[in-house]
C-alpha positions in Angstrom: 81.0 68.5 27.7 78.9 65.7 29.2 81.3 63.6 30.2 83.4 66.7 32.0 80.1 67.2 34.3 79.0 63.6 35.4 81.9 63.2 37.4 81.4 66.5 39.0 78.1 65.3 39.5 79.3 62.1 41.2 81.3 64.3 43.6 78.8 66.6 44.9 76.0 63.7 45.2 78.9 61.8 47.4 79.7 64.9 49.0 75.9 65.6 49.6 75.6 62.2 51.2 78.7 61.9 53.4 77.2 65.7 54.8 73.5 64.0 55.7 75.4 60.8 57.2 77.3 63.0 59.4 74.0 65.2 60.5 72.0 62.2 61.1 74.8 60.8 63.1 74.6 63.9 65.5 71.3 64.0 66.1 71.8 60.9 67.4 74.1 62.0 69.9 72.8 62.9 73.7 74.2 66.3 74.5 76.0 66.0 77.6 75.4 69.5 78.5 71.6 68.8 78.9 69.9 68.6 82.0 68.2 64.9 82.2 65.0 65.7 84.7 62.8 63.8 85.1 59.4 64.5 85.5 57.1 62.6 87.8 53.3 63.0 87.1 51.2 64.5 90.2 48.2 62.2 91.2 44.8 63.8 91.3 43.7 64.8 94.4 39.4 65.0 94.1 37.2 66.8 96.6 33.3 66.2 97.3 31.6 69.0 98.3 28.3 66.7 99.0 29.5 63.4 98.9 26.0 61.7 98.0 24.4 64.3 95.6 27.4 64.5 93.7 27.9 60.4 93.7 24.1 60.4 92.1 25.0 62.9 89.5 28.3 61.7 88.5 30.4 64.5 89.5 33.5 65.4 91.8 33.1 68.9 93.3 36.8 69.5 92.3 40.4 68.4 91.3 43.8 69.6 92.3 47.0 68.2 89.8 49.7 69.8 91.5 49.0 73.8 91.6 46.2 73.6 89.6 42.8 73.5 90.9 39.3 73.4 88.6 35.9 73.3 90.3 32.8 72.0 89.1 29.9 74.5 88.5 28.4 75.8 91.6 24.7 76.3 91.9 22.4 77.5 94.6 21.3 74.2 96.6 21.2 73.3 100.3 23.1 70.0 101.2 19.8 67.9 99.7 20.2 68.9 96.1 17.0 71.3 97.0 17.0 74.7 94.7 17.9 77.7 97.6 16.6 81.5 96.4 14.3 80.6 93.6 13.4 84.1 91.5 16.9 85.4 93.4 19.7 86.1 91.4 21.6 87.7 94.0 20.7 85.0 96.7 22.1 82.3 94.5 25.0 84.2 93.6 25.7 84.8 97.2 25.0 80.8 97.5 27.2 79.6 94.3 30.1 81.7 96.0 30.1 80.6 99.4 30.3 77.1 98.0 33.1 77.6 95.9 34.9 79.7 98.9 34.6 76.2 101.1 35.9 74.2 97.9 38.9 76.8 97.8 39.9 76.6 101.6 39.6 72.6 101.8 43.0 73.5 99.1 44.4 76.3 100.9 43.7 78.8 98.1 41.8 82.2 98.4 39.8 83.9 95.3 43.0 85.7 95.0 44.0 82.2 93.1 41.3 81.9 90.7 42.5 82.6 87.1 39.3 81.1 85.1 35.5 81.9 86.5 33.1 80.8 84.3 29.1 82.3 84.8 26.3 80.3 83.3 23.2 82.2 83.6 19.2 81.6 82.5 19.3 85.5 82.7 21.9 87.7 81.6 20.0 90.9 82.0 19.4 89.5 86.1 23.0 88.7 86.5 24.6 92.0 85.5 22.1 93.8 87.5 24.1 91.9 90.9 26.8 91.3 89.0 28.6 94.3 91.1 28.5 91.8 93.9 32.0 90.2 92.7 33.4 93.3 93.5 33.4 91.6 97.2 35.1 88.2 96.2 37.6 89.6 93.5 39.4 92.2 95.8 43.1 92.3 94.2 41.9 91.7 90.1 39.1 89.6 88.3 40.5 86.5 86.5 39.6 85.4 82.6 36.3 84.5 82.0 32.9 83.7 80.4 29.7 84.7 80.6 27.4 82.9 78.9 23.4 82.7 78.7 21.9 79.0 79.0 18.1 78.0 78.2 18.4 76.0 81.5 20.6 74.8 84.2 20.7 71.6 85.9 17.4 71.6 87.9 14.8 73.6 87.3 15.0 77.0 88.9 18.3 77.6 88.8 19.7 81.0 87.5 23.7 80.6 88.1 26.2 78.6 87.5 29.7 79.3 88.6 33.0 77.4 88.1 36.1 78.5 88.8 39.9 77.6 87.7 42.8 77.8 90.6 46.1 78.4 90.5 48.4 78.6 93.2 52.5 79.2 93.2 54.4 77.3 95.4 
């Protein structure tokens, strides 16, 4: 009885084999009916909103790889780093926005194009009481988003932080 099922054995182990040899063999092989693009990185385009302040942080303002746009944190500060609307939500709110609307035209895109906005707030109880205020920037729908509540912002002062994620279709 043993000896009758060795060489069936034998047979289905070199059957087995020759099967793997000829799978391995065509993945090997380049489909001719793929389509060989080839794909060319975009170079990052970045954007200082004040050249100086953000060169003594450390920052850039923003970056645009191809469609795709992301913008730094806005906060509520005239062009010498100096805190506008201290105690005013709704003034730096105002403030955050109007310098993420100048990042957003440099590019061409309109908050219609934002898909991420991000709030960082010292006061979450503050912010939704203007929070009705993006009513006026979002106009067609809101994009994704966070909310979050901070212990403290850059400088002192500071109640908002907005940044924002673009997208724009060719």
């Amino acid at each position: 009885m043993k000896k009758a099922i060795y060489p069936l054995f034998q047979l289905l182990m070199i059957a087995t084999i020759g099967v793997l040899a000829i799978g391995v063999q065509s993945c090997n092989e380049v489909s001719k009916d793929v389509d060989e693009t080839v794909v060319i990185p975009e170079k990052p385009e970045y954007f200082l909103l004040r050249p100086e302040l953000e060169k003594t942080y450390g920052y850039s303002h923003a970056v645009r790889i191809g469609n795709d746009l992301k913008i730094s944190g806005a906060v509520s500060m005239d062009n010498d780093g100096n805190l506008i609307g201290e105690g005013d939500m709704e003034l730096q709110m105002k403030n955050c926005y109007s310098d993420l609307e100048k990042v957003l035209k440099h590019y061409r895109y309109t908050f219609d194009d934002v898909v991420v906005e991000n709030v960082y707030t010292t006061d979450m109880a503050k912010f939704f009481e203007v929070a009705e205020y993006r009513n006026s920037i979002y106009t067609k729908q809101f994009p994704t988003g966070t909310w979050l509540e901070v212990n403290g912002l850059a400088l002192p002062g500071q109640l908002i932080e907005i940044e924002l994620e673009a997208y724009k279709s060719e």
